[in-house]
C-alpha atoms as one frame of an Amber mdcrd trajectory, in Angstrom:
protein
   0.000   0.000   0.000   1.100   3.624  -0.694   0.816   6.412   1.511  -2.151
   8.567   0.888  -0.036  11.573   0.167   2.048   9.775  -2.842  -1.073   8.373
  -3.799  -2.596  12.456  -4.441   0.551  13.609  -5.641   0.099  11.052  -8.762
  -3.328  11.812  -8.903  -2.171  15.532  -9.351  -0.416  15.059 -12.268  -2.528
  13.223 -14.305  -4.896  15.386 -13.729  -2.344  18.494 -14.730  -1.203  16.343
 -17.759  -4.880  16.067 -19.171  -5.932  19.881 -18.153  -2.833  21.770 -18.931
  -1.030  22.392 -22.366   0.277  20.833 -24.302  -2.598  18.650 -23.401  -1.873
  14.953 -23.031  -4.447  12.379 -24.743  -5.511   8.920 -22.988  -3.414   5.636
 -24.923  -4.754   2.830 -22.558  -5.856   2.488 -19.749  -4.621  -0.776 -17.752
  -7.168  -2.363 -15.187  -6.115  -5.042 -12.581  -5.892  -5.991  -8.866  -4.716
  -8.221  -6.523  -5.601 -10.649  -3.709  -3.771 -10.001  -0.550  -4.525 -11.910
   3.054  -3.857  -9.459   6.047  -4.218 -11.564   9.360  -6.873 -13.298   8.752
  -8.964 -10.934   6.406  -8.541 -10.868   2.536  -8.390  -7.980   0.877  -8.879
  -7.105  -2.799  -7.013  -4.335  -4.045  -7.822  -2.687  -7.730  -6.184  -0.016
  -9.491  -6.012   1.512 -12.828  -2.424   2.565 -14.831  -3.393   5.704 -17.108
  -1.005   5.582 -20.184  -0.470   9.331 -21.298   0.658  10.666 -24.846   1.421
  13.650 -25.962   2.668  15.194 -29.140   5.552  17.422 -27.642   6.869  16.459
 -24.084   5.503  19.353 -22.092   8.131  21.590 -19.926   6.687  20.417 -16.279
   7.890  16.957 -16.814  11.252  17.661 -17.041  11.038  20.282 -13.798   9.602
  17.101 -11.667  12.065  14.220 -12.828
C-alpha cells in the first residue's frame, strides 16, 4: 500500500497532464488488482495505470524528474 499523500501527488499530475497544455491524450488504460490476506482478512485491491501521450513532451515533466 502507498501512503495517501504519494497516492494524491500522482493523482495531481494526471490530472495536470490532461488539463494543462500541451494537453496529453488517454493511450490505454490498464485495469487489474490483486488478492492479498492481512491476518486473517482478505483484501482485494484494484487499481487503474493511465497511459499518457502527448505530441511534444511538455516543460513540467522535465522540472519534476
Amino acid at each position: 500500500m502507498r501512503p495517501e499523500a504519494e497516492i494524491q501527488a500522482a493523482m495531481e499530475l494526471v490530472n495536470k497532464c490532461l488539463s494543462e497544455l500541451p494537453r496529453g491524450h488517454i493511450i490505454g488504460i490498464e485495469k487489474n488488482f490483486g488478492l492479498y490476506n492481512i491476518g486473517e482478512h482478505q483484501v482485494i485491491l484494484q487499481y487503474l495505470i493511465y497511459n499518457i501521450g502527448f505530441d511534444r513532451k511538455p516543460m513540467y515533466l522535465n522540472q519534476e524528474n
